[in-house]
N, C-alpha and C positions, 0 to 999 in steps of 0.2 A: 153230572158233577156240579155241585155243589160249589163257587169259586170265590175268594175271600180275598178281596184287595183291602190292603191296612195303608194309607199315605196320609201325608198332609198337607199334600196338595190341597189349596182351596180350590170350589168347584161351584160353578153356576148353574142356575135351574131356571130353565124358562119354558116357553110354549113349544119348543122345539126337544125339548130334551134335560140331559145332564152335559155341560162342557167342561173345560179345563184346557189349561197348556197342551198348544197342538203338538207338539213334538212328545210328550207323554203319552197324550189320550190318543193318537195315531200307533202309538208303541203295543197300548194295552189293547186296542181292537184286536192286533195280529192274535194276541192272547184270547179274547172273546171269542173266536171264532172258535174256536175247539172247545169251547161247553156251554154246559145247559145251563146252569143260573149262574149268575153276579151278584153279591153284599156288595157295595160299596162303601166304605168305613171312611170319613174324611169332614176337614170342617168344608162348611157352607160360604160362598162368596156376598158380598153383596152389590159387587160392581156389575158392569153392565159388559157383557159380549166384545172383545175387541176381534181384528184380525189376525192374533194369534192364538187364538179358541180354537178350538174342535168339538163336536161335541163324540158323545160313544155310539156306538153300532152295538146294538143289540137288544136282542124283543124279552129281555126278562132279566133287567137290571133295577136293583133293589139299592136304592140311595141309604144311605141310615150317615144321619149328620152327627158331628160331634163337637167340641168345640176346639178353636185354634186354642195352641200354649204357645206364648209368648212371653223372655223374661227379658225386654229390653226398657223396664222401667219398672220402679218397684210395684208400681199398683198393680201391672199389668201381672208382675212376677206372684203376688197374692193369690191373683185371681186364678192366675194356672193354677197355683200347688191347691188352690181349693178345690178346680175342678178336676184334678185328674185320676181322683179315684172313682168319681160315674165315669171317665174316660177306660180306667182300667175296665170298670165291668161291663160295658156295651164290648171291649173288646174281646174278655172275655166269652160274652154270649155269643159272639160273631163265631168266633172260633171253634167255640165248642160244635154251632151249629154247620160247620163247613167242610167240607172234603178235602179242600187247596186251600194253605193259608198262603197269600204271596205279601209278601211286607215293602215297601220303597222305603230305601234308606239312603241316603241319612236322613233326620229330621226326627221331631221330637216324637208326633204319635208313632212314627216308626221307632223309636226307642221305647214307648210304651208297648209296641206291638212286640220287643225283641223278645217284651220279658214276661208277658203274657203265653208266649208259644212254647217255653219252657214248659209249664202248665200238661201241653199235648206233646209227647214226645211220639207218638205210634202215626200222626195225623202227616202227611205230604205237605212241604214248602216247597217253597223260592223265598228267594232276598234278592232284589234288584238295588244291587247300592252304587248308585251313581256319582258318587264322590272318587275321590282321589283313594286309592286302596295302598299307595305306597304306605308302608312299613315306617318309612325316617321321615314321613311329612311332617308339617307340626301343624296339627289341627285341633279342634278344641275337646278339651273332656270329654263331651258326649259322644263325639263321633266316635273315640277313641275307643269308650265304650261299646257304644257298636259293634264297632269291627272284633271286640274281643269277645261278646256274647257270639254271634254269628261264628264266628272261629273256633270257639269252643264245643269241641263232640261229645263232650259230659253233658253240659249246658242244653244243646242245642244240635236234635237228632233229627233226623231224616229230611234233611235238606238239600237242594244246592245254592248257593250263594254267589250270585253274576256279581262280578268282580271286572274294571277295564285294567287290562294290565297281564302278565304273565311272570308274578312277584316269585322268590323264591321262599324256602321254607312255611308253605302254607299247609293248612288241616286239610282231611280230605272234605271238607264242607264247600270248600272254594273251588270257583270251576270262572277259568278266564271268559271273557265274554266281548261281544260287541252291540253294537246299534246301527240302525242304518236309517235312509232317507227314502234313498230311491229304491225302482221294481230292475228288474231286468230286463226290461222291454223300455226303459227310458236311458239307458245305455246310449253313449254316440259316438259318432266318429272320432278319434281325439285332432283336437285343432293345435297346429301350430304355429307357434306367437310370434309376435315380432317385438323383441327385446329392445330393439334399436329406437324404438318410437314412441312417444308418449305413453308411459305405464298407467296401468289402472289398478290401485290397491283397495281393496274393502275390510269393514269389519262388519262382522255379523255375529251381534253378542246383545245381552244387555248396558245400556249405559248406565254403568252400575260401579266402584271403586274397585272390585275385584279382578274384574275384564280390563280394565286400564285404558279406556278409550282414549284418555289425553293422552296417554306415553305414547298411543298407535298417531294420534294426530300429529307428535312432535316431531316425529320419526320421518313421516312423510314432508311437513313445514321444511325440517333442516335439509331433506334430502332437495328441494325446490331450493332451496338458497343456495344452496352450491351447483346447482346449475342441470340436476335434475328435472328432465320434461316428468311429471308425474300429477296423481289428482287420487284423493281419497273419497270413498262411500261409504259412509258410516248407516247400515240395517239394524234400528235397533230403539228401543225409547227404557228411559230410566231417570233416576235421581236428580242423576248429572248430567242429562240434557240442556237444561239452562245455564249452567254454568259451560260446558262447553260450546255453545254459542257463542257466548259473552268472551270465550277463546279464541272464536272464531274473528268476533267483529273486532276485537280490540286489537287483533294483530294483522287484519287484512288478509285473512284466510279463503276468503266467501267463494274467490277464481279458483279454487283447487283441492278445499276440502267442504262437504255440503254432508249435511243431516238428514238422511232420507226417512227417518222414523221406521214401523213394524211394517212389515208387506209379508204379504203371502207365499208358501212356496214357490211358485210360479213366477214369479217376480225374484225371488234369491236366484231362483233356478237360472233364467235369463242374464243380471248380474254376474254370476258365477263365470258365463260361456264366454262375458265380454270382458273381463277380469284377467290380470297377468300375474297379481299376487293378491293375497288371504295376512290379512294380519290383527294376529289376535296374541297381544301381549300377557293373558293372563298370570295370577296368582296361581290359581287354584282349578283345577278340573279334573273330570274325570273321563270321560272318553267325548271329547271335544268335537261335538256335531259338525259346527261351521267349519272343520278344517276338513274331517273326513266329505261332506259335502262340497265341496271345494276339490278335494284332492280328482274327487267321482267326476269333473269335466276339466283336469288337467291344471285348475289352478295353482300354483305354487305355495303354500303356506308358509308361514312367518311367524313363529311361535319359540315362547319363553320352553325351557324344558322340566316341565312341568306332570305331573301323575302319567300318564302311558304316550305322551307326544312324543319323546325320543322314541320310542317304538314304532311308533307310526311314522315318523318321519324319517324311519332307520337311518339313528343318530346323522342326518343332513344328505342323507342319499335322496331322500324324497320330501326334501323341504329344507329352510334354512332357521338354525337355530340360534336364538339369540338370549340375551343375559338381562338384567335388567338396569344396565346403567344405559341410559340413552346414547351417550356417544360411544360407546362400543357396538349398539344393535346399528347405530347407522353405520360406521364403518365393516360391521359385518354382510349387510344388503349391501356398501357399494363394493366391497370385494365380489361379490358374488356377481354384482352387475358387471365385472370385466368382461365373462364369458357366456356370450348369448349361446353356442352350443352347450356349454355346461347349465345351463338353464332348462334348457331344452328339453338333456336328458331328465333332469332332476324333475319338470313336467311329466315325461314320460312314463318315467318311474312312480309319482304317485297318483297318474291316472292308470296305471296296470295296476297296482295296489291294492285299488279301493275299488275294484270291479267287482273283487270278491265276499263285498258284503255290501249287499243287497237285501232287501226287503225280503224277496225269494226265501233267498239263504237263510237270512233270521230267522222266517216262519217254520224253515224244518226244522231249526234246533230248540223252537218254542214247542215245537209239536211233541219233540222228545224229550223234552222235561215236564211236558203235561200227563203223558201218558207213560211216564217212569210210576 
């Protein structure tokens, strides 16, 4: 089989290989494993390897570069709309030339890919659209569009379309889905906490406007001022790295909230075990790695309710949810801190949860959309 990844993902190329974002390029291995060639359709990096790279597993993967579209300035906005019709026809030829066409969406080559696959209506997909799939979100034009080519069975035939969430009134093209971290052999005993004594909160996101690292930082500040023993770890680097520093040191932060920057799984993974709560204030997501990772060793999550979190977190059975006005998410955590048995459970309940998706698991139901 002939295997056609369309993303736009940038992607680096060194003496070692092709990498890209590890929580991706880990994702798409599970998929490599079950066939014989890879396209890789996607623009070219030009940064240099960090620790959150990966690179790909597989002895016959065929790079083919394209360029990023970018309209976040007009010049740049020019340059797309010049280049996106050699963008259509490589995608095109990819297509034409492949057996699987698998598309990641959202993003822009993935909106060229939507409209290229119309083109092959007889040819096997996927759509991994890792966004937010609610219905009443407000997201922008194109995603919108997205999700309506993708949805559409006129449009847009022989598909399945991984979607996080279990929306109502969907085409038969949509099929719920999940992600996972871990195998089932890194499964552990569940530990439990002691509520009573110095908490330990993290976030593990990008420090980025959308993830809200300051609201997660403020949240823990206020709760220390009224007399919470508690201390944050923020996993992560971004935009707003330096300006949340400058958070940090102006307000005398430095004893209880610290910057740990990108570490590798192995390092989240450890964090996680020593962890009482997960908080990730987001905007916007779509099946929310670092909570389901988190949940996977009993952590507690702490999350706005946002694209399929209330489901995951069965509406606060298995985690606490909160809003986005600051002193309501704090008075909502010290409600919840009344009851160290009620924690416990709510522990308990999203470390059974999230037992059941597993790498394992993934792998068979990537194996049956491969071989559909």
């Amino acid at each position: 089989m002939n295997f056609l990844i369309i993303t736009h993902v940038p992607h680096l190329v060194d003496e070692d290989g092709i990498c890209a974002y590890a929580p991706y390029v880990r994702e798409m291995n599970i998929w490599l494993k079950h066939v014989d060639q890879v396209v890789l359709l996607a623009p070219k990096s030009d940064k240099s390897k960090s620790l959150i790279d990966l690179h790909y597993k597989h002895d016959n993967l065929n790079f083919k570069e394209v360029y990023s579209i970018e309209f976040t300035n007009v010049k740049k906005a020019f340059l797309s709309l010049f280049k996106i019709p050699s963008i259509l026809f490589e995608i095109f030829k990819a297509c034409k030339n492949s057996d699987h066409i698998h598309l990641r969406c959202p993003g822009n080559i993935g909106l060229l890919g939507c409209l290229v696959q119309i083109l092959f209506p007889k040819k096997v997909k996927t759509a991994k659209y890792a966004g937010n799939w609610d219905p009443d979100a407000s997201q922008p034009l194109s995603y919108k569009f997205q999700k309506w080519i993708l949805s559409n069975t006129f449009l847009t035939k022989n598909i399945k379309v991984l979607v996080y969430g279990d929306w109502e009134n969907q085409s038969k093209n949509i099929k719920p889905f999940f992600t996972a971290t871990y195998k089932n052999e890194e499964r552990l005993t569940p530990k439990v906490r002691d509520y009573s004594d110095r908490l330990l909160f993290v976030f593990v996101g990008g420090l980025v406007e959308g993830k809200r690292p300051l609201f997660a930082i403020q949240v823990v500040e206020a709760l220390v001022k009224i007399g919470v023993q508690a201390e944050l770890c923020l996993y992560g680097d971004g935009v707003l790295k330096s300006e949340l520093q400058k958070y940090i040191d102006d307000n005398n932060l430095d004893n209880y909230i610290k910057l740990k920057g990108n570490r590798d799984k192995n390092t989240l993974k450890q964090a996680f075990q020593k962890a009482h709560f997960l908080i990730l204030p987001s905007r916007s997501e779509g099946w929310p790695k670092a909570i389901a990772e988190a949940m996977f060793f009993g952590v507690i999550p702490i999350s706005t309710s946002v694209s399929c979190v209330s489901y995951m977190l069965d509406y606060g059975k298995r985690g606490i949810l909160i809003d986005y006005n600051l002193e309501n998410a704090v008075q909502c955590v010290l409600n919840s801190l009344k009851s160290s048995e009620r924690l416990k459970s709510i522990s308990e309940n999203a470390f059974k949860w999230s037992q059941s998706y597993t790498l394992d698991v993934f792998e068979t139901e990537i194996i049956k959309l491969i071989e559909t």
